[in-house]
C-alpha positions as CSV (number, residue, x, y, z in Angstrom):
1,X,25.6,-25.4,-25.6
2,X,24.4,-22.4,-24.3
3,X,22.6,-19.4,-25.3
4,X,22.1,-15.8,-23.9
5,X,19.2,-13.6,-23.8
6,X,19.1,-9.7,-23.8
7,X,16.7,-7.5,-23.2
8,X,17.4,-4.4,-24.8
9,X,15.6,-0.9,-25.1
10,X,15.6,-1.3,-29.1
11,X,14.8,-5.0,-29.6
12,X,15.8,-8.7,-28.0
13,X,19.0,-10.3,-28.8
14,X,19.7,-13.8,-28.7
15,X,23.9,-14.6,-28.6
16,X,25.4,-18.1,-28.7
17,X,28.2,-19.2,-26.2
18,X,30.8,-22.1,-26.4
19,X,30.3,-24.7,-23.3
20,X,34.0,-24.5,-22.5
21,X,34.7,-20.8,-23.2
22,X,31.5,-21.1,-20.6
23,X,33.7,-22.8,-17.6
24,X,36.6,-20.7,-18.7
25,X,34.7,-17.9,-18.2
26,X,35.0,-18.3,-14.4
27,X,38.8,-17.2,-14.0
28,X,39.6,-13.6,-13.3
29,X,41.7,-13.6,-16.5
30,X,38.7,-14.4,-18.6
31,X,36.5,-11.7,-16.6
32,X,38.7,-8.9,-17.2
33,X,38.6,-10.1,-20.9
34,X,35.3,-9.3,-20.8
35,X,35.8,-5.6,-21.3
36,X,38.0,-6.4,-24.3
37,X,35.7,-6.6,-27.5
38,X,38.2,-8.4,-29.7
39,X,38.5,-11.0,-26.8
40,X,35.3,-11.0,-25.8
41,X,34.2,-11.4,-29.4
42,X,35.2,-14.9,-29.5
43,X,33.5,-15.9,-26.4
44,X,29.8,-15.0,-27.1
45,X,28.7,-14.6,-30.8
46,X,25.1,-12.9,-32.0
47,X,22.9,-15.5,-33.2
48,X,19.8,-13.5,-33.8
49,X,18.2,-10.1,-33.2
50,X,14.7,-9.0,-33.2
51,X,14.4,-4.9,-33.0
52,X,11.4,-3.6,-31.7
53,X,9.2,-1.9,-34.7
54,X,7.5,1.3,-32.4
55,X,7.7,2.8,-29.2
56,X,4.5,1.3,-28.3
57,X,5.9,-2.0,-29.2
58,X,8.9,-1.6,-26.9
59,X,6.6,-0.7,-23.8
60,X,4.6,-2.9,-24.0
61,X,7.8,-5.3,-23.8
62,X,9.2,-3.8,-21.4
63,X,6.3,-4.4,-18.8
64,X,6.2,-7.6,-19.1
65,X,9.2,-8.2,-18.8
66,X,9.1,-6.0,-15.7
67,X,6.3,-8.0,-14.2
68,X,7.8,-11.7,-15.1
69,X,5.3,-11.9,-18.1
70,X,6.3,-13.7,-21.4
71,X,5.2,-11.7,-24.4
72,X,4.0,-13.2,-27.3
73,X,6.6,-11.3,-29.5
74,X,9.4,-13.0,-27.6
75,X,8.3,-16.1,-27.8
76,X,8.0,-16.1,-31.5
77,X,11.6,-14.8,-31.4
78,X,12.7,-17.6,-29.2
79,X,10.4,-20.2,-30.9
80,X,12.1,-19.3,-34.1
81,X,15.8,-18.8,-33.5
82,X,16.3,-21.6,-30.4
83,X,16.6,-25.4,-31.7
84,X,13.4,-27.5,-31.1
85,X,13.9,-30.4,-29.1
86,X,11.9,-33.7,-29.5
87,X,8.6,-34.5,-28.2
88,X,8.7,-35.5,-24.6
89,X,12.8,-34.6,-24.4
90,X,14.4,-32.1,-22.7
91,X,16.5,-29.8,-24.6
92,X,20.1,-29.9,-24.5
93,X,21.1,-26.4,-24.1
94,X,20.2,-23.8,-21.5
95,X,19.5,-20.6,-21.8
96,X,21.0,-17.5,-20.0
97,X,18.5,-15.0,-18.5
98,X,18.8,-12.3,-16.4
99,X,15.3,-12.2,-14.6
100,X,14.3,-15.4,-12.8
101,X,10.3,-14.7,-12.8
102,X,11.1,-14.5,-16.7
103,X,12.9,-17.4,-16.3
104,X,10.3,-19.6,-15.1
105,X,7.6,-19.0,-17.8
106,X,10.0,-19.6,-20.2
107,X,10.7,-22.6,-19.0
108,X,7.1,-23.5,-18.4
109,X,5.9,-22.4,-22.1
110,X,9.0,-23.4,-24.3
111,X,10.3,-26.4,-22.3
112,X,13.8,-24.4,-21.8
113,X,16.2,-25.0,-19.2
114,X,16.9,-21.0,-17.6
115,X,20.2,-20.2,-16.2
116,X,21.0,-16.7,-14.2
117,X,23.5,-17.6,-12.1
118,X,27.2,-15.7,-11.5
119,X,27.8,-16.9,-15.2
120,X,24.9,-15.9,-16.8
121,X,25.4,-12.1,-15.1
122,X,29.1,-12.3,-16.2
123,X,27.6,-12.6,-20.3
124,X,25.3,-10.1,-19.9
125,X,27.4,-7.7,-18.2
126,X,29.7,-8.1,-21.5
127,X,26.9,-7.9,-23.9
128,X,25.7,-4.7,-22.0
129,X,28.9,-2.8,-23.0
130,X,29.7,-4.2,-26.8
131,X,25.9,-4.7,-27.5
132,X,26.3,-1.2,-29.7
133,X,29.4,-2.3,-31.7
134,X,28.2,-5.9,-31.9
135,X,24.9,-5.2,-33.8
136,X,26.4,-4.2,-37.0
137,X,22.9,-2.5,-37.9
138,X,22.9,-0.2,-35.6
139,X,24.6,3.7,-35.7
140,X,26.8,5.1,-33.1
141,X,23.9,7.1,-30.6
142,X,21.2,5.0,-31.6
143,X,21.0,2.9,-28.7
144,X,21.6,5.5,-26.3
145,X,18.7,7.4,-27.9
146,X,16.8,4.5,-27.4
147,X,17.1,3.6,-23.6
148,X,16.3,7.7,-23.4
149,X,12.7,7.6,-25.0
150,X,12.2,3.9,-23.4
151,X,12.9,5.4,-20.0
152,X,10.9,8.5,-20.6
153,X,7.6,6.2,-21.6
154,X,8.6,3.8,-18.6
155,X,8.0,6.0,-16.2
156,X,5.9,8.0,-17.4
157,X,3.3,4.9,-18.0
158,X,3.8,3.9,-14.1
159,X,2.9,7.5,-13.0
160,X,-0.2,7.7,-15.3
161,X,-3.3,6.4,-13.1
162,X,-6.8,8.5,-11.8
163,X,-5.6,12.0,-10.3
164,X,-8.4,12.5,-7.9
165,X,-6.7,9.2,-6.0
166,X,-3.1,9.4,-5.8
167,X,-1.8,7.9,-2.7
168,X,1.8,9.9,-2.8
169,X,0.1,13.4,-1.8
170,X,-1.3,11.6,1.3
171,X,2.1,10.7,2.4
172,X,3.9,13.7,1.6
173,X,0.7,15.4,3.5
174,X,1.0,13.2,6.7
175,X,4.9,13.4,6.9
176,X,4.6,17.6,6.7
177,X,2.2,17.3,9.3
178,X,4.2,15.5,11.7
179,X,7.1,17.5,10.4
180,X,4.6,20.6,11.3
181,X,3.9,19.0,14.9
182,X,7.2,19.3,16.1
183,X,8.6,22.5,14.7
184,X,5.6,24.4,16.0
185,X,6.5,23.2,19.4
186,X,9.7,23.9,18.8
187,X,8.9,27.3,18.1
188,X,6.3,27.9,20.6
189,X,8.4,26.7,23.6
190,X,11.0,29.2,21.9
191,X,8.3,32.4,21.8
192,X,7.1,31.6,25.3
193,X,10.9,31.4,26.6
194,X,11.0,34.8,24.9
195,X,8.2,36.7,25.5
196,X,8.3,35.9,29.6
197,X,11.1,38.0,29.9
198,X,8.3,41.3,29.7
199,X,5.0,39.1,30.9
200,X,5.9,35.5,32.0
201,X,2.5,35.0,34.1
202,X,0.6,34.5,30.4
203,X,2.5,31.0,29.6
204,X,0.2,30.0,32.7
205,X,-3.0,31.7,31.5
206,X,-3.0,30.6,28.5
207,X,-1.6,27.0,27.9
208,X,-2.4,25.9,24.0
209,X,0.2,27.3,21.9
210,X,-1.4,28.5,18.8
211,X,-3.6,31.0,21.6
212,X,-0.9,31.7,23.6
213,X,0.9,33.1,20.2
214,X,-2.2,35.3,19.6
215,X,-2.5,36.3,22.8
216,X,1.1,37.5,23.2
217,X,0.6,39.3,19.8
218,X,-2.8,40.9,20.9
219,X,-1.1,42.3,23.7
220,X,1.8,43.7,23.1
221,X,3.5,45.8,25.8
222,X,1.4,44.7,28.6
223,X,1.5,48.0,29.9
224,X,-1.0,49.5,27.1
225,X,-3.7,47.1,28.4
226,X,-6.9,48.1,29.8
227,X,-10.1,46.9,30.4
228,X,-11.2,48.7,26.7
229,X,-9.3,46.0,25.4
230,X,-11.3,43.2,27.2
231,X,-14.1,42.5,24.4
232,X,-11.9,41.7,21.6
233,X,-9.2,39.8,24.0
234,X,-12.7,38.0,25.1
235,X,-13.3,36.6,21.4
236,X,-9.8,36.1,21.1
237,X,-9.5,33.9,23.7
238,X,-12.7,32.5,24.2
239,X,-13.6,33.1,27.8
240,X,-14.4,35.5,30.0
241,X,-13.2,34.3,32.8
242,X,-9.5,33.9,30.9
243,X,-9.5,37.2,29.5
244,X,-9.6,38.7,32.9
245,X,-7.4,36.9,34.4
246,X,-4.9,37.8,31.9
247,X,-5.7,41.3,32.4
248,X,-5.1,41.1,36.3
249,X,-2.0,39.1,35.4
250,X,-0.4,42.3,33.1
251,X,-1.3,44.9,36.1
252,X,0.8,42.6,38.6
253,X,3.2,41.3,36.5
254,X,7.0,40.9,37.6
255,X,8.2,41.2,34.0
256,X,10.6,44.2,32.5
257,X,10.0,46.5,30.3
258,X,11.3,46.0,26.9
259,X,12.5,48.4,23.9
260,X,10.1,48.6,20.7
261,X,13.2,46.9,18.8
262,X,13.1,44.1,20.7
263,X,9.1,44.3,20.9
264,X,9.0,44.1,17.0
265,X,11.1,41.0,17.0
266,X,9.1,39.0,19.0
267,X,6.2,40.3,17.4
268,X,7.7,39.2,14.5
269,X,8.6,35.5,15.5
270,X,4.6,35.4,17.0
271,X,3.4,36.0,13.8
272,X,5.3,33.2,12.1
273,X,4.4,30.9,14.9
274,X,0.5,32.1,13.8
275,X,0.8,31.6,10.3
276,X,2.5,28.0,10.9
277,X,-0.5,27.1,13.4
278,X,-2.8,28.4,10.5
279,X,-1.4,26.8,7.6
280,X,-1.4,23.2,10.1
281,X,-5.2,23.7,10.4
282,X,-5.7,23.7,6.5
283,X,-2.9,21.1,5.7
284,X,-5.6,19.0,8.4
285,X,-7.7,19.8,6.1
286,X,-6.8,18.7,2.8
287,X,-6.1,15.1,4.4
288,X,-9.0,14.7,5.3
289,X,-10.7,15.6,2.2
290,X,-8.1,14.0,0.6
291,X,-8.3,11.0,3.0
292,X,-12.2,10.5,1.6
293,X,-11.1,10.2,-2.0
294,X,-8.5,8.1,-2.0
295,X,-9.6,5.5,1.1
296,X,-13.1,6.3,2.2
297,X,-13.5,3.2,3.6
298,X,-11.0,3.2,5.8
299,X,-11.0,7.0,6.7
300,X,-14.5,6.3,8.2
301,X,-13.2,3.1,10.1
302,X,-9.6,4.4,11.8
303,X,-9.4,7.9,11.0
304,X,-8.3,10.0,8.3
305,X,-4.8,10.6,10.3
306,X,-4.2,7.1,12.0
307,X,-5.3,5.5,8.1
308,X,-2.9,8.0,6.0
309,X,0.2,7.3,8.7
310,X,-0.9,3.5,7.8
311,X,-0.8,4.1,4.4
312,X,2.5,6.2,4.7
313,X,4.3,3.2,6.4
314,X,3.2,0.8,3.6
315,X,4.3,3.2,1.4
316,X,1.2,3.4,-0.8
317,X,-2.3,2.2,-0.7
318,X,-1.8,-0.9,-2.9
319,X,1.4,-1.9,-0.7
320,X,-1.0,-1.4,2.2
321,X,-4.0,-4.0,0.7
322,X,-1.4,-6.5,0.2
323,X,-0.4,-6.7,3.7
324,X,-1.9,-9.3,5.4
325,X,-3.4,-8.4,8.9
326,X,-0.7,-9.3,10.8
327,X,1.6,-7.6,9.2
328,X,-0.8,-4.4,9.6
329,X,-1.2,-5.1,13.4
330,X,2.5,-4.3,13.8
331,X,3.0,-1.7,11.1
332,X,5.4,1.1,12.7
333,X,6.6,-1.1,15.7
334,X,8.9,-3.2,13.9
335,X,12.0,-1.9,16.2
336,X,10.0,-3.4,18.8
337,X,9.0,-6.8,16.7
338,X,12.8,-7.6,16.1
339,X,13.9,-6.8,19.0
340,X,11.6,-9.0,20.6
341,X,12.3,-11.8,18.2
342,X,16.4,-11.7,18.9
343,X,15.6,-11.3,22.6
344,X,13.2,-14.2,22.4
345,X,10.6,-11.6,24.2
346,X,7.0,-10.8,23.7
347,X,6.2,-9.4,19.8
348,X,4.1,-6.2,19.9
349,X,0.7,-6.5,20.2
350,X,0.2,-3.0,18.0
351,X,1.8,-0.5,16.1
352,X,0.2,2.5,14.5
353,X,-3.3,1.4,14.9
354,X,-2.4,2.3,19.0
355,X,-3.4,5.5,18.0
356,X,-7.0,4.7,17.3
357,X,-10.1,5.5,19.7
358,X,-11.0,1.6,19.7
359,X,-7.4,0.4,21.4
360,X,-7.5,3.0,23.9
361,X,-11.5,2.0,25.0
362,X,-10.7,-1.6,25.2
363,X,-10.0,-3.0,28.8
364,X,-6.0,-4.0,29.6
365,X,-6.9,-7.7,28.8
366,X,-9.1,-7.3,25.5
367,X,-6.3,-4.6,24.1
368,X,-4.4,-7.7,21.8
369,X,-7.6,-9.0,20.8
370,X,-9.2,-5.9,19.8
371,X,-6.2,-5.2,17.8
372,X,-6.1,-7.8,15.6
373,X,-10.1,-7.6,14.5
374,X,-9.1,-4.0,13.9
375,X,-5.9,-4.8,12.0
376,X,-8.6,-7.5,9.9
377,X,-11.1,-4.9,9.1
378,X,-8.0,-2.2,8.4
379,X,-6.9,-4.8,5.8
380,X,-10.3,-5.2,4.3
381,X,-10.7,-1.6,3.8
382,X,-7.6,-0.7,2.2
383,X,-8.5,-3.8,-1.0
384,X,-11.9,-2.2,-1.4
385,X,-10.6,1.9,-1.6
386,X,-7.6,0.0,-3.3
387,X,-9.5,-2.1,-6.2
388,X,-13.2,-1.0,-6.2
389,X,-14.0,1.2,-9.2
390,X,-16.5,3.1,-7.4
391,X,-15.3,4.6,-4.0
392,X,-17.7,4.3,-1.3
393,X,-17.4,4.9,2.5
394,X,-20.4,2.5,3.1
395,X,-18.1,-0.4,3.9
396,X,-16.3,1.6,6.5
397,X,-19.0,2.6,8.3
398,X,-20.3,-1.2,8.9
399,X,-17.1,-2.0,9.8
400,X,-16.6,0.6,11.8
401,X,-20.0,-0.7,13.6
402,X,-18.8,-4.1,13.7
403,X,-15.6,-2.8,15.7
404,X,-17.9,-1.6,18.3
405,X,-20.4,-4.4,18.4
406,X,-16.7,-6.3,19.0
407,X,-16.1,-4.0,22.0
408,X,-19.3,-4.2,23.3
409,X,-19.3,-7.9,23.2
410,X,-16.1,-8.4,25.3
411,X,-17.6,-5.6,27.8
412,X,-21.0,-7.5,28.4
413,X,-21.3,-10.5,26.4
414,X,-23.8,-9.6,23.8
415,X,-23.7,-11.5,20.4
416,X,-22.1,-9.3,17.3
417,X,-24.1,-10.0,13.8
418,X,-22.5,-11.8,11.1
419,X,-20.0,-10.7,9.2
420,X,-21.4,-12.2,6.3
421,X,-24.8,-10.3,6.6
422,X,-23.6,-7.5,7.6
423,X,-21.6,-7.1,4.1
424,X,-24.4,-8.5,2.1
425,X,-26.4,-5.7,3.5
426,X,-23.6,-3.4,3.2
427,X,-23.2,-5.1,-0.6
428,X,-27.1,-4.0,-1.7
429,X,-26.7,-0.9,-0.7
430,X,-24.2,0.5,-2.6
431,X,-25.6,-0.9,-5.3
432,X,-28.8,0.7,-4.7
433,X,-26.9,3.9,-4.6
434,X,-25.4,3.4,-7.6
435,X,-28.4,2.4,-9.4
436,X,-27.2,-1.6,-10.1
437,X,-29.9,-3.4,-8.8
438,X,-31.1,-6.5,-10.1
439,X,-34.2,-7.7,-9.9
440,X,-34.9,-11.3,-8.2
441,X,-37.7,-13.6,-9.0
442,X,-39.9,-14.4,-6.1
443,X,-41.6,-18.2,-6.2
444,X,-44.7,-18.9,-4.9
445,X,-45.3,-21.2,-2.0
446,X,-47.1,-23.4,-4.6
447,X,-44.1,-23.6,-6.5
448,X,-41.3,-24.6,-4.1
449,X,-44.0,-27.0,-2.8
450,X,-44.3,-28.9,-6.0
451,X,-40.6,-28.4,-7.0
452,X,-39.6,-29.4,-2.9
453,X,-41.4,-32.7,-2.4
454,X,-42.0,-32.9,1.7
455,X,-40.2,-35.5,4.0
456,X,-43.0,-37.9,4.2
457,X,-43.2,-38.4,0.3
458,X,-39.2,-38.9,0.4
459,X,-39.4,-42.0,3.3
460,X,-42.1,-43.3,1.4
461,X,-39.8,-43.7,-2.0
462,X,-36.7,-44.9,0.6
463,X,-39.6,-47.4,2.0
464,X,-40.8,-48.9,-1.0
465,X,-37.2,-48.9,-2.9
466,X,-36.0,-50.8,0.1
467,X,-39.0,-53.6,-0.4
468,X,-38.4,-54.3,-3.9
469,X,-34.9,-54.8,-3.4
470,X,-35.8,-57.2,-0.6
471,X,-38.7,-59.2,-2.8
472,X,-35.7,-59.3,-5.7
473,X,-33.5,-61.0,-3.4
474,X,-35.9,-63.5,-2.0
475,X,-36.7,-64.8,-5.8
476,X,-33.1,-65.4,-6.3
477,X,-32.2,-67.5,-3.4
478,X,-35.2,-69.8,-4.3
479,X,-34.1,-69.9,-7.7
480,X,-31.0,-71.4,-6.4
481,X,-32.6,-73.9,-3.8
482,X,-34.4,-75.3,-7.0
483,X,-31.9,-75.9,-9.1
């Protein structure tokens, strides 16, 4: 015997199969019957149903079933509708589910065999598409209706969480900024291309992009420049020394003249290279601000950009505190990783945490070792910004000191502190700062002296426990020489 459970969006429904309509149900002809009600009808028959009595009701069933939980409503519904078996026997029936981490607390709590194999999937995909006609309760649109609000409260529960740390800006942040990164130089090499057809000795001047682009705006026609012009092209640029240089370079310039028509569109396409440069800066910004909300921890150990392209890799902050450390050593090199493990090669030693000042300071030899304590203290960060309550960047900071104590240790040799001590420390004060102190008795030496009794008074018990055990033994064995 076999029976068949299905979750649906307006209650659970328990249906009852035939064993051999069960091995029949293998063939192809009997699969395509499936779509057939009438035929389909005979195969699997509804043996109970149990709707759901509120929206609440049905969410709250729905997440555990979505995180391989039993609830207690469907285990009264099983409890009530599946035959008992007999103490200390297993039953003899199984029963078809359709998630296996379901599947084993069922079988755990209610002593049921679980099925979810090809045949199980073949049921259910059945009972998916007559489950409207085949609860006789139910009115055309209902269930539809249902699976539209269930959905709606679904997702709309897995978004809900604290707003001041929500992981998904970072990533879209860190993605528009690389995105940012190369269109700018895109754009920039494009401008100077451009704009060195009337002064092309400025590209050599003036080598960062975003100044070049102001530069080349402040300008102009490089004939119009005088030395009345030098104060302001002196703040724009920074230094004296620049600004006349590129004042010498427009009076011997080899570039042609060009129309105003032409002069306005580069002007034009220089002041959307500006306001791209700009807007870069302030999108910086906001991850780093954002960066010390969300992981303060490790913001202050890595870096708010090397710890948000971490977090953007993981794919969120949670995905990133369950990694394990290894796993984080080599986040972002995995092309690397499996080409080295088909090659039979050397795997990685790093990934994105490459990027960080530590790797980079480390000596040629110490770079793999350096990388994996980094990768162990990038992992402890991301669990405490991911599961504290509180969020504190005093963990990041120790750690941060630990990594160079680390360094500093393979350099000359000198001894790092504890781990252990260092978080304790680390420990009390953040709870100092948040006002959680408790308050420890202190004994007196008089105390732990009584309580403690010393060495000597200890050998002296051992000593005279070890004598009376001797004299006991000596009255015995002439005991026995008497008689």
């Amino acid at each position: 015997m076999m029976y068949v459970l299905f979750e649906s969006a307006s209650g659970y429904g328990l249906f009852e199969m035939a064993e051999s309509e069960g091995i029949a149900l293998k063939s192809k002809s009997v699969q395509e019957a499936v779509t057939d009600l009438s035929r389909f009808g005979k195969i699997c028959k509804l043996k109970a149903f149990a709707p759901f009595r509120s929206a609440i009701e049905a969410l709250e069933n729905i997440n555990c079933i979505s995180e391989g939980i039993l609830h207690d409503y469907l285990r009264d519904f099983l409890e009530a509708n599946l035959p008992k078996a007999k103490a200390g026997k297993k039953a003899k029936y199984t029963l078809g589910i359709a998630d296996s981490k379901l599947g084993t607390q069922l079988s755990e709590t209610l002593n049921v065999q679980c099925e979810g194999g090809d045949l199980t999937k073949e049921i259910i995909r059945g009972i998916r598409l007559h489950f409207e006609k085949m609860i006789t309760a139910m009115r055309p649109g209902d269930y539809t209706k249902a699976q539209l609000g269930l959905s709606h409260s679904y997702s709309r529960s897995k978004v809900k969480f604290n707003v001041n740390r929500v992981d998904n800006m970072i990533i879209q942040a860190i993605c528009l900024l690389d995105q940012l990164d190369k269109d700018i130089n895109t754009f920039s090499m494009r401008a100077k291309e451009w704009n060195s057809y009337c002064f092309p000795e400025l590209a050599k001047v003036v080598a960062d992009n975003y100044l070049y682009a102001k530069t080349a705006r402040f300008v102009g026609d490089k004939n119009k420049l005088t030395e009345e012009h030098l104060e302001e092209l002196e703040e724009l640029v920074g230094d004296t020394a620049k600004a006349k240089q590129v004042l010498q370079a427009s009076r011997a310039s080899m570039g042609m003249d060009v129309s105003e028509t032409d002069r306005n569109s580069i002007n034009a396409f220089l002041d959307r290279v500006i306001s791209l440069s700009e807007y870069r800066m302030k999108l910086n910004e906001y991850l780093c601000t954002k960066m010390d909300q969300v992981s303060p921890n490790l913001a202050k150990l890595i870096g708010p950009i090397v710890g948000a392209r971490l977090i953007s890799q993981a794919g969120s902050l949670t995905n990133l505190a369950k990694a394990p450390a290894s796993t984080v050593q080599i986040l972002g090199a995995e092309k690397a990783l499996f080409r080295a493990l088909k090659t039979k090669g050397n795997t990685p030693k790093y990934g994105l945490i490459y990027h960080s000042t530590f790797i980079g300071r480390a000596a040629a030899k110490n770079k793999g070792r350096i990388s994996r304590f980094l990768a162990n203290k990038c992992t402890i960060a991301s669990r405490i910004d991911c599961f504290s309550d509180v969020p504190t960047s005093k963990f990041g900071e120790v750690m941060r000191d630990q990594v160079e104590e680390r360094l500093a240790f393979y350099e000359t040799g000198v001894a790092p502190q504890k781990n252990l001590t260092v978080m304790q420390d680390a420990a009390e004060e953040v709870r100092k700062e948040n006002g959680e102190v408790k308050p420890t008795k202190k004994r007196s030496r008089d105390e732990d002296s009584e309580e403690k009794p010393s060495k000597k008074i200890k050998k002296e018990k051992k000593s005279k426990k070890t004598e009376d055990k001797k004299e006991k033994k000596s009255k015995k064995s002439k005991k026995s020489k008497k008689e």
